[in-house]
DRENMI-28315 format. One record per atom (N, C-alpha, C): residue in one letter; atom name; y, z, x. Coordinates in steps of 0.02 Angstrom, whole numbers, always signed. Layout:
! DRENMI-28315
+----+----+--------+--------+--------+
! aa ! at !  north !     up !   east !
+----+----+--------+--------+--------+
!  a ! CA !      Y !      Z !      X !
...
+----+----+--------+--------+--------+
***
This chain:
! DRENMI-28315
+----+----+--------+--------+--------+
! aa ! at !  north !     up !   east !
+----+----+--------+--------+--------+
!  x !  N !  +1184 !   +590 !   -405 !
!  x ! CA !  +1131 !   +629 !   -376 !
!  x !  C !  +1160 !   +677 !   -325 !
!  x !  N !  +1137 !   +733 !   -328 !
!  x ! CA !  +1161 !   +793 !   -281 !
!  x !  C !  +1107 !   +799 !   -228 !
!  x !  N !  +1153 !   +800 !   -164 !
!  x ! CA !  +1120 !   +827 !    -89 !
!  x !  C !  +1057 !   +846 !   -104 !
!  x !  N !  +1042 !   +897 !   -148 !
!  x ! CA !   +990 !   +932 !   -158 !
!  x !  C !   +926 !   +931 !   -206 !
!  x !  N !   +961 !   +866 !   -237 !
!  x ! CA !   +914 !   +863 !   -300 !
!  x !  C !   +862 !   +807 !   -269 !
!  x !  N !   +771 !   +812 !   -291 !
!  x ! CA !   +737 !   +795 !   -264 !
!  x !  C !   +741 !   +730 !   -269 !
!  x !  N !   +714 !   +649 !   -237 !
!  x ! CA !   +723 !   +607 !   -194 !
!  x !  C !   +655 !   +567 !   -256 !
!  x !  N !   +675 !   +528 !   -289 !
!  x ! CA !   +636 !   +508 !   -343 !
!  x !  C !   +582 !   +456 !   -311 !
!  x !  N !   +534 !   +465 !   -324 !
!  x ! CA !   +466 !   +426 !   -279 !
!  x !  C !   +439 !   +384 !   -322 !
!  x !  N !   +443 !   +310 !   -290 !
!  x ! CA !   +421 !   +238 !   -309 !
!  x !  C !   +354 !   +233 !   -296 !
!  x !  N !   +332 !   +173 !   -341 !
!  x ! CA !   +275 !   +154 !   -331 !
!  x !  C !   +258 !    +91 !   -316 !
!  x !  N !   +213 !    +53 !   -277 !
!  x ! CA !   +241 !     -8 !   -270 !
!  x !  C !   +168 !    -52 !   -254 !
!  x !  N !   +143 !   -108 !   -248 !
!  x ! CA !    +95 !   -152 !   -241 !
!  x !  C !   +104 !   -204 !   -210 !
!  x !  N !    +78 !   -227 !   -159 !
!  x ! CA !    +87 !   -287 !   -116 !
!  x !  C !    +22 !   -346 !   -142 !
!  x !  N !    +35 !   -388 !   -170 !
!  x ! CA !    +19 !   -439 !   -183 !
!  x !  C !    +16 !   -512 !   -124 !
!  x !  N !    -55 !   -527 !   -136 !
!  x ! CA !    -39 !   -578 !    -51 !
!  x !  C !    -41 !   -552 !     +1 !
!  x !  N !    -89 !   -537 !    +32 !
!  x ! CA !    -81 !   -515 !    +89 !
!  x !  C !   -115 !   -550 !   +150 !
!  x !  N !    -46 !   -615 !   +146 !
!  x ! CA !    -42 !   -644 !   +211 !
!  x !  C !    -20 !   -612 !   +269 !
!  x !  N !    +20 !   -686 !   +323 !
!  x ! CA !    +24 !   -657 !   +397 !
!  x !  C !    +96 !   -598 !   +399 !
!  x !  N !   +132 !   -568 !   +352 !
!  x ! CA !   +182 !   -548 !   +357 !
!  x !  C !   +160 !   -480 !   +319 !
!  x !  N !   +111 !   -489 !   +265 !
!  x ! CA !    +83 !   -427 !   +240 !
!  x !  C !    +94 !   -358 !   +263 !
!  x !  N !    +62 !   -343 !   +346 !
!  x ! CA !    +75 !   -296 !   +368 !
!  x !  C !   +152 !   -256 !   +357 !
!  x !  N !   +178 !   -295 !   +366 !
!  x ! CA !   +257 !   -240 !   +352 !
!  x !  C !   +269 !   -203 !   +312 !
!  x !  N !   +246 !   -239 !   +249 !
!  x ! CA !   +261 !   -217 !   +168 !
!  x !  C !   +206 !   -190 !   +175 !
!  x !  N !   +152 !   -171 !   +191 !
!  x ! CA !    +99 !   -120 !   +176 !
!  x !  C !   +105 !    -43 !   +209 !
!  x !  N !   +126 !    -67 !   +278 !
!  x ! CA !   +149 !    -20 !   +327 !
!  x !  C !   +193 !    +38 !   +302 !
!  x !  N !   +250 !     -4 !   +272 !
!  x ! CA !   +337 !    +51 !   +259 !
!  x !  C !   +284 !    +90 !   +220 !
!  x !  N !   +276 !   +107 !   +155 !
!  x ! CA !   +255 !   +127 !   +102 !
!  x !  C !   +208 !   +202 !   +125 !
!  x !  N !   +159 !   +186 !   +187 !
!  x ! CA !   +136 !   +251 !   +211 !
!  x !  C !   +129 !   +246 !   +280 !
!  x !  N !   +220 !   +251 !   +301 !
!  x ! CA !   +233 !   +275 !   +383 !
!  x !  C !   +297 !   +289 !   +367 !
!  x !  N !   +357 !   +238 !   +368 !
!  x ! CA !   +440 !   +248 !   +399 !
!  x !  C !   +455 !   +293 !   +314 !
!  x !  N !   +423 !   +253 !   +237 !
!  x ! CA !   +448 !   +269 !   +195 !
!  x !  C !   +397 !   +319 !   +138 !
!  x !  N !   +360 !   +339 !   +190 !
!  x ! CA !   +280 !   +376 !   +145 !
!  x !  C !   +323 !   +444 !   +112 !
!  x !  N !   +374 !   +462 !   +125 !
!  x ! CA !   +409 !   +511 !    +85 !
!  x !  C !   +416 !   +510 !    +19 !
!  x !  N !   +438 !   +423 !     +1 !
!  x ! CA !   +473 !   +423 !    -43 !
!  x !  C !   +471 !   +366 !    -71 !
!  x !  N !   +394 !   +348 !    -57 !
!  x ! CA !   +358 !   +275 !    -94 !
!  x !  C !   +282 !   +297 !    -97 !
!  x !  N !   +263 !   +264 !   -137 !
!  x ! CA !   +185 !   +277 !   -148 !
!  x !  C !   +136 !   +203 !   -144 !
!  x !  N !    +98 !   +198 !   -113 !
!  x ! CA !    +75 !   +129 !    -95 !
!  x !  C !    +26 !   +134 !   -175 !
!  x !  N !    +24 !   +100 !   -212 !
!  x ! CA !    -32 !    +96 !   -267 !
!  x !  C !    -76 !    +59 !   -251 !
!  x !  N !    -57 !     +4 !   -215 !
!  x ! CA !   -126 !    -36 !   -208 !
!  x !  C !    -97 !   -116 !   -203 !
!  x !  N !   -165 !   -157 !   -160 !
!  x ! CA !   -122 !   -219 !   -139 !
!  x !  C !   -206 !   -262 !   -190 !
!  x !  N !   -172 !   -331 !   -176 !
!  x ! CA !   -223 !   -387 !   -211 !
!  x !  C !   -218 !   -429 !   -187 !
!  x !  N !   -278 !   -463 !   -161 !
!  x ! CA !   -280 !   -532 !   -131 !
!  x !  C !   -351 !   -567 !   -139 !
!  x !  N !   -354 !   -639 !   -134 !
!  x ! CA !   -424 !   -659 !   -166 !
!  x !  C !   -466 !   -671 !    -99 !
!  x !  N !   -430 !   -643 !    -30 !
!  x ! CA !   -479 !   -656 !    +15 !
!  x !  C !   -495 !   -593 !    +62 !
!  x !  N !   -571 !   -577 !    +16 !
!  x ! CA !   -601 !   -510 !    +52 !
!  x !  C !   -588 !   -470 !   +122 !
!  x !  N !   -609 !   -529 !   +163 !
!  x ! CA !   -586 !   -509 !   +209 !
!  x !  C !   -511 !   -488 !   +218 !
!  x !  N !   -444 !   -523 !   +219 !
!  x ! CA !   -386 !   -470 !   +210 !
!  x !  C !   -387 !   -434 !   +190 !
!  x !  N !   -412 !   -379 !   +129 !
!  x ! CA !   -391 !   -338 !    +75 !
!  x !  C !   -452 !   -298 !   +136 !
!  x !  N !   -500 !   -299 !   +160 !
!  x ! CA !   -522 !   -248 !   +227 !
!  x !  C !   -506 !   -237 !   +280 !
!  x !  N !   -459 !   -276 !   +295 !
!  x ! CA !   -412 !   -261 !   +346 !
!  x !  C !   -378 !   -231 !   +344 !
!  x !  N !   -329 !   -231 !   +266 !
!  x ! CA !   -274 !   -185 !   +248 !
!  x !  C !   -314 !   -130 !   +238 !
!  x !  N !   -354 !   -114 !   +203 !
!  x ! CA !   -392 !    -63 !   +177 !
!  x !  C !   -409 !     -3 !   +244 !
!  x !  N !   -433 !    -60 !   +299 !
!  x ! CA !   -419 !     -9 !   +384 !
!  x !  C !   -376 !    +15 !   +408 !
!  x !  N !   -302 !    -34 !   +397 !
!  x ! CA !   -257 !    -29 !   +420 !
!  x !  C !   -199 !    +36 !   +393 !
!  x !  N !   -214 !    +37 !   +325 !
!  x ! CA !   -188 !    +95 !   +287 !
!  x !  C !   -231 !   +169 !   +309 !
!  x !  N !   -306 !   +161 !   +279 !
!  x ! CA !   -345 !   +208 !   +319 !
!  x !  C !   -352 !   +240 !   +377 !
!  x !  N !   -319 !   +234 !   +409 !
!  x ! CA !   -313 !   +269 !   +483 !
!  x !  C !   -265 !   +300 !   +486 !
!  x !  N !   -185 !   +283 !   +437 !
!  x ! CA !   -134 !   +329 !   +418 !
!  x !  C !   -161 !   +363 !   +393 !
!  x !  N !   -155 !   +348 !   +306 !
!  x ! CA !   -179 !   +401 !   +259 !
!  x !  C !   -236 !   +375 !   +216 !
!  x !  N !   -301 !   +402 !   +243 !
!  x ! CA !   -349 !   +418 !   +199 !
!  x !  C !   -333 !   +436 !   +119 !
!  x !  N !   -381 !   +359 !   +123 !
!  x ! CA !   -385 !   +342 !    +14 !
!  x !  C !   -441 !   +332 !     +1 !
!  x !  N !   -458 !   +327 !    -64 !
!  x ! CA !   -518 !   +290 !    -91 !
!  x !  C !   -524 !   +217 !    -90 !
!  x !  N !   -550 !   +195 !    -69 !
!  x ! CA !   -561 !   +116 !    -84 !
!  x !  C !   -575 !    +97 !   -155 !
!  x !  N !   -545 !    +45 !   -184 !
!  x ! CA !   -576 !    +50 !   -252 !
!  x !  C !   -590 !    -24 !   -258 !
!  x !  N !   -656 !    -37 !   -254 !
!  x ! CA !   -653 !   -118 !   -250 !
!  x !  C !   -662 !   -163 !   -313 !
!  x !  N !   -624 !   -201 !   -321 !
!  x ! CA !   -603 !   -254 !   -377 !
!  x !  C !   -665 !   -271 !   -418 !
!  x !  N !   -643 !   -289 !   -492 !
!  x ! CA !   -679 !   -323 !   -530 !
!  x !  C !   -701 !   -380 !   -498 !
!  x !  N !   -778 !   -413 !   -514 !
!  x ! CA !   -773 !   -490 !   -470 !
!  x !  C !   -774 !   -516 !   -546 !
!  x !  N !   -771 !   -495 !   -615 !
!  x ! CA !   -800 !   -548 !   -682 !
!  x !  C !   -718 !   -528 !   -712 !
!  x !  N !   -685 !   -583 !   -722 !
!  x ! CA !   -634 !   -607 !   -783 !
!  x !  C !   -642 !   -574 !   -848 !
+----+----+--------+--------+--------+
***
């Protein structure tokens, strides 16, 4: 890869979002929002997944897209 050639952008999903969650949600759109793309996290307890959902939202404004509840 050359100096100049553009900087290939990941995509990535945080699964679980327990007490450490924040970090791995964080990099994706702050230290590494250049050159990662947050797609989206999953967890089976509502309340976390609105926390993250705030917590991302106040960086960068997204759509919320809220989960299937039927199998």
């Amino acid at each position: 890869m050359t100096p100049d050639a553009p900087v290939r952008r990941r995509r990535c999903a945080v699964v679980s979002l327990g007490a450490r969650a924040q970090l791995y949600t964080e990099a994706p759109t702050s230290s590494h929002a250049d050159r990662v793309d947050l797609a989206g996290f999953c967890n089976v307890n509502t309340h976390r997944m609105a926390v993250h959902d705030e917590w991302t939202a106040v960086a960068h404004p997204h759509p919320c897209v809220r989960p299937r509840t039927s199998v």
